[in-house]
Steps between C-alpha positions, in 0.01 A plus 500: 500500500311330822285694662549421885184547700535640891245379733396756743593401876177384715383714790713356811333244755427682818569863337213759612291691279719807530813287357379446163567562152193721314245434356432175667140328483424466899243202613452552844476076583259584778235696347535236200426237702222706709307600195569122366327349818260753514357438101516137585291496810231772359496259169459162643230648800303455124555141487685562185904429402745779451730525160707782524591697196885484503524801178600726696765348742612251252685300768502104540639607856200693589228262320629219733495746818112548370442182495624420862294771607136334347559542092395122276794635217478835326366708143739631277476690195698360254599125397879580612402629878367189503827331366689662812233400738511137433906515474466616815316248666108644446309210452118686362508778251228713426568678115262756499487592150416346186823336330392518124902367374529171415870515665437617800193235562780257431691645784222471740432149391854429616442631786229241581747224634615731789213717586132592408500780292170613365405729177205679448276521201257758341483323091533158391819619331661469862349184545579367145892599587526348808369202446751477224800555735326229733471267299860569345625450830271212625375705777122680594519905573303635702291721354282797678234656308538874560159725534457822416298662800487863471883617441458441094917392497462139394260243530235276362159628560352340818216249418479293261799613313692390816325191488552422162883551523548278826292265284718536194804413853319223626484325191852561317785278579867692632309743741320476773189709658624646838195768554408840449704878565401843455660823625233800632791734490248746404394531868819572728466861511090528560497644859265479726579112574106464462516608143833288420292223650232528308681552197773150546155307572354598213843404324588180653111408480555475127777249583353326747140430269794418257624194706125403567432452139790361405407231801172439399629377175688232713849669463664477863630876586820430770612913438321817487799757539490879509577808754719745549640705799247790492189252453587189694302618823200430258614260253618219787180520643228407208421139463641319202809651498840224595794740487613877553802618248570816754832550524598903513394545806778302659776830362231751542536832273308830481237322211398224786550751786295822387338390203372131582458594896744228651683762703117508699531105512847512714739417219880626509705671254769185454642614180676803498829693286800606622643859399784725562508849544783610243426831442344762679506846255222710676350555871213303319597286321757208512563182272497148522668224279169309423282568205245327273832267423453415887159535600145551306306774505142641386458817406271571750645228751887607628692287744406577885810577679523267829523763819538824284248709581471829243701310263334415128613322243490725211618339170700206430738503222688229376794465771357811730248537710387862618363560862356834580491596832251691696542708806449236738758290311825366636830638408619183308847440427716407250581125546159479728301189378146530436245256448236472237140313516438493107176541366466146352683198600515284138622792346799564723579130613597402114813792493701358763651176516457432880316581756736565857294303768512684815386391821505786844707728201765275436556240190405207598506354147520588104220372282590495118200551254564181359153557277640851402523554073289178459288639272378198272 
């Protein structure tokens, strides 16, 4: 028996938001490219390089859009975001994590004759395995060495056991020492600014002592990468650093808004879900046709409905999501559409297969998540 496969028809050119299909993953094009322009500027006013993190749009489409708008390439996640980047015209990769599979190393090695894709290190079993695939493929990967600077996720020690592993790089054939990363994603939330301040120079200082010893034993450090979206203010302003991996900020989402204070820094909600109204059983209460199938969700994080005041997200089942509604709540409708700021944007973005690009509430393009399911 074959097993014939529909394809689901693409939001219409020119429709308006009220047209489409639900759920539907809204980027407001706009806002995107506000928030975009806005990172960039505040980043580079440091004298250092932006890298967007692409794991959470997973879009070729929007990497290159970054990229017009300030970005030297983008990070990804995993070895086969990267894959889809350089198919896609990317030309400098960022792979933020360690890659401890001989197979996958291979992969980025062939990536090497179309783009620069670096790996990171922590143990000179990632450097012993690369090199390996280098040499297999007659090529040098760049290798950063990844430090450990307060989160206690991965990482080499800063110090000499940094040292000693861009050493062990220097000096072994099939890689290649690029510099130094580290990740203070212990510090986003840490409010007032003064203390998050403190905190991502007392972080990054580890790094940036890091690249000064590693220099002093005539080792030339070209990258020292970190950053995020809730500690970039800080991060793209200490000395030493070459590069900013921010990229959430540019979809915006109640973590960077309430939780990492970028609502306070002017950024836009750009990402946002699409909902229908398709049952309404009580004066206060009606449903919606998104759920944690649709949109993400901590327990103590709902959605925000857009322009529904009174109106809370309760629960979100698989394909329903409940709204209560308060006294000051507006009598929705079945059929109404409702829309949906989610409480995390790389935990909603990876459901959907598209994003619907609207520009003044209209599609003005559809964006596959070309990166989407690349999970090795």
């Amino acid at each position: 028996m074959e097993i014939m496969l529909s394809t689901p028809a693409a939001p219409q050119l020119g429709a308006m938001r009220e047209q489409l299909d639900t759920p539907a993953l809204l980027l407001d094009l706009d806002r995107f490219e506000r928030n975009s322009a806005r990172l960039a500027s505040g980043i580079q006013r440091g004298g250092v390089a932006w890298r967007p993190h692409t794991k959470a749009h997973k879009s070729p489409f929007l990497a290159a859009r970054q990229i017009e708008l300030g970005a030297i390439g983008v990070t990804c996640a995993k070895v086969g975001e990267a894959e889809v980047m350089v198919e896609n015209g990317i030309r400098s990769v960022l792979v933020a994590n360690e890659v401890a599979s001989g197979p996958k190393l291979d992969r980025i090695a062939r990536l090497q004759d179309r783009a620069e894709v670096f790996a990171c290190a922590d143990d000179p079993y990632h450097v012993e395995l690369a090199a390996a695939a280098g040499l297999a493929a007659g090529v040098e990967i760049p290798l950063l060495v990844e430090i450990d600077v307060g989160m206690h996720r991965a990482g080499v020690a800063p110090g000499a056991p940094a040292r000693d592993l861009a050493r062990l790089i220097d000096r072994s054939r099939g890689v290649r020492f690029a510099g130094l990363m580290a990740y203070e994603g212990h510090v986003l939330t840490l409010w007032p600014a003064t203390v998050k301040e403190a905190a991502a120079r007392e972080a990054i200082g580890l790094l940036v002592d890091t690249r000064r010893l590693v220099e002093r034993d005539g080792i030339p450090v070209d990258i020292v990468s970190g950053g995020g979206s809730g500690s970039y203010t800080a991060t793209a302003q200490i000395a030493g650093m070459t590069e900013i991996q921010a990229g959430g900020a540019c979809l915006m989402d109640l973590f960077y808004a309430d939780e990492c204070h970028l609502a306070e820094e002017g950024y836009e909600f750009a990402l946002t879900v699409l909902a229908m109204v398709t049952s309404r059983p009580t004066s206060d209460r009606a449903i919606i046709d998104a759920g944690f199938k649709a949109l993400s969700a901590r327990d103590d994080v709902p959605p925000r409905p857009v322009g529904l005041p009174d109106v809370t997200v309760t629960t979100l089942s698989a394909e329903h999501g409940y709204l209560e509604l308060g006294p000051g709540a507006p009598d929705l409708q079945i059929g109404q559409r409702v829309e949906l700021i989610p409480d995390y944007s790389d935990t909603t973005t990876f459901r959907h297969d598209q994003f619907v690009g609207l520009r003044d509430g209209r599609v003005e393009r559809v964006i596959p998540l070309l990166a989407r399911g690349r999970l090795s």
